[in-house]
C-alpha positions, 0 to 999 in steps of 0.5 A: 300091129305094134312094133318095138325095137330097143339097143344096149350097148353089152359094157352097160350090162357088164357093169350093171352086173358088176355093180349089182350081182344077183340082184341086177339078175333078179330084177331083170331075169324070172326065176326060170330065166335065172335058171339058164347059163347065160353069157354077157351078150345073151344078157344084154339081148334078153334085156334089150328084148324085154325093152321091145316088148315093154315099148310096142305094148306101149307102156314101157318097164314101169308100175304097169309092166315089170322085167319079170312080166316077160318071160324070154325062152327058145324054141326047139330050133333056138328061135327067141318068143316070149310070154307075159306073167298072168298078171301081165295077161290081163292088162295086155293079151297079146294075140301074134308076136314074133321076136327078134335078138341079136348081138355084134359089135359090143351091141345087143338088139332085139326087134318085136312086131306084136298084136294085141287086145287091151283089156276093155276093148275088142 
């Protein structure tokens, strides 16, 4: 089991935002993602969980793993869970995972537990 945990202060993503427009939209979000309306702290959540997720893969965002290598949606009771691209799949095969997000006080944080067979190993 793997455990990722990641804050942002939701300025920080304003800004970016503010400075980059769609392009800080296209590096973060897939195109289904970019689909979906989302507020500011939604967007703050959405990047703090793709952190947690990059960081219990043990990898980081990177050459290895990509923003757009996560894919963020909601289950039919609002419940956040998450994906990984097909290329993202075979470097990490993720067998259990839940996710946690959530914002308050100008701060979005998201917590994943997770478990996974790298490839090469079983």
């Amino acid at each position: 089991m793997k455990i990722g945990t990641d804050i942002v202060q939701i300025s920080r993503i304003e800004n970016s935002l503010a400075q980059f427009g769609i392009r800080f939209k296209e590096r973060l979000l897939n195109p289904n993602e970019r689909d979906q309306s989302r507020s500011i702290e939604s967007l703050a959540g959405v990047w703090a969980a793709k952190e947690a997720i990059a960081k219990a893969l043990g990898c980081g965002i990177g050459k290895e793993l990509a923003f757009c290598d996560i894919i963020i949606s909601k289950d039919a009771k609002g419940a956040p869970y998450f994906e990984l691209t097909p290329q993202a799949q075979k470097i990490h095969k993720i067998t259990q995972s839940s996710l946690s997000i959530s914002h308050d006080g100008g701060f979005a944080i998201a917590v994943v537990a997770l478990t996974t067979q790298t490839k090469g190993t079983l």
